[in-house]
C-alpha angles and dihedrals in degrees: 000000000000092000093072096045102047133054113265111274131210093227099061099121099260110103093055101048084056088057090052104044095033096045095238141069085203083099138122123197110224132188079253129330083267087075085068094042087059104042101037098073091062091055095070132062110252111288148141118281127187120226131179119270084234113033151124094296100214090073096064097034085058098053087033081058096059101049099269114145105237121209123189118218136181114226096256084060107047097084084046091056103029097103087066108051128085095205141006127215126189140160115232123233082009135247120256103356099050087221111154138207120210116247081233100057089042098043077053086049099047088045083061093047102041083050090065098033096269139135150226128211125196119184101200095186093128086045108091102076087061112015101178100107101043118137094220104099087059092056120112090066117114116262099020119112122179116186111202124179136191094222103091114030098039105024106239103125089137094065100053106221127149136144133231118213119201135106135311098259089049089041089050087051109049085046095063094041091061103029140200124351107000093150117069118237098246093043086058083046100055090037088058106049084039089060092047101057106086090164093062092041088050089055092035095055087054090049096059104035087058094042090047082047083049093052095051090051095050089042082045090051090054102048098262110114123187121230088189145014145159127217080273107047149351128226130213131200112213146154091222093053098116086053096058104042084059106034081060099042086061090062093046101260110121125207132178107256114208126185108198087079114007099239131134134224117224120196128202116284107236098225150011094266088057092047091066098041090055093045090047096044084051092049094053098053120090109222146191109233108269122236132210125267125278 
């Protein structure tokens, strides 16, 4: 109970069991990793930062926000256009479309930045089912920033904790820009206890892996068929995607609807019953074949 009844302190414990279970003590808790996307933009000089064509979109909004020029790239483009951009920002493995970058080519990417004064940001949120290509152990090296959050992989998206990876100057910084205390006490409670059970993670990294496997057969079954997908979810491309987003909304399953192209998220049901009412509102569509991501 003391959580609720003292100011948050710094040896809490939390820190360390996010070295631990991340790799690295070059780590920052944050009120959410959104507190980063937001505040990381004021911390540069104006510049032009590349984002991907297809991403999470508050990333670009926020540097978009604070006078930096934003260029969307597809993947293919990004070596090509590396030498003039200031920073690049990616999501790995990418929302919505699951894509991934290896830690090599990014770690290559981040060597070409750092050399000029740039950065590279990676947002991990989609990591934590299969970790073995984060980014963090590398952190600590100027120019590298790796934004982790609580809020997917273990479900913990109402008390607001994530953790920002870079090196000590930028840690120092963004330090002094929130604060103290601008993580509660019992969120730095539950965050920690969350990070120290390895058992519940390890069962927790199978489950979803099988139930992210289950989803792209039943998509599959259905005529949607994913052209990417994390441990979390699987997107479809899909002319029809409109139709269904709607069509299921109507019985109560939602789904994230995109337009360029028209494609469709679709996140884990939490339980059996939602399983088959899923499967049964797919079977009844009629649908055109979907096609893979641009």
């Amino acid at each position: 109970s003391s959580c609720w009844q003292r100011l948050p302190e710094k040896d809490d414990g939390l820190e360390s069991a996010a070295a631990d279970y991340y790799g690295s003590a070059h780590c920052l808790p944050l009120a959410g990793s959104q507190v980063a996307i937001q505040l990381l933009p004021r911390l540069r000089l104006v510049g032009r930062v590349g984002v991907l064509q297809i991403s999470y979109a508050e990333h670009g909004e926020a540097w978009r926000r604070a006078g930096h020029e934003v260029v969307a790239l597809a993947a293919q483009e990004i070596e090509r256009q590396l030498p003039t951009l200031d920073v690049l920002l990616l999501v790995n493995p990418n929302n919505p479309t699951g894509y991934r970058f290896s830690s090599e080519q990014l770690i290559h990417w981040h060597a070409q930045l750092r050399e000029r004064g740039g950065w590279l940001v990676v947002d991990e949120a989609f990591m934590d089912a299969e970790p073995e290509q984060s980014l963090i152990p590398a952190c600590g090296d100027e120019g590298l920033i790796v934004l982790r959050s609580l809020g997917k992989f273990f479900g913990l998206a109402g008390i607001r904790v994530g953790f920002l990876f870079a090196w000590p100057w930028m840690l120092q910084r963004v330090a002094r820009e929130l604060g103290p205390w601008h993580v509660s006490g019992p969120a730095r409670e539950v965050a920690s206890r969350a990070l120290a059970d390895e058992a519940w993670q390890l069962h927790n990294r199978l489950r979803l892996l099988h139930y992210s496997q289950r989803l792209a057969e039943v998509l599959h079954s259905s005529g949607l068929v994913p052209s990417g997908g994390t441990a979390l979810f699987q997107y479809v491309v899909s002319p029809d995607a409109k139709l269904i987003h709607e069509s299921l909304a109507r019985a109560g399953i939602l789904t994230r609807l995109f337009d360029k192209p028209t494609a469709l998220r679709f996140g884990l049901p939490g339980g059996e019953e939602q399983w088959q009412s899923l499967q049964q509102q797919l079977s009844g569509l009629q649908l055109q074949p979907s096609r893979e991501a641009v």
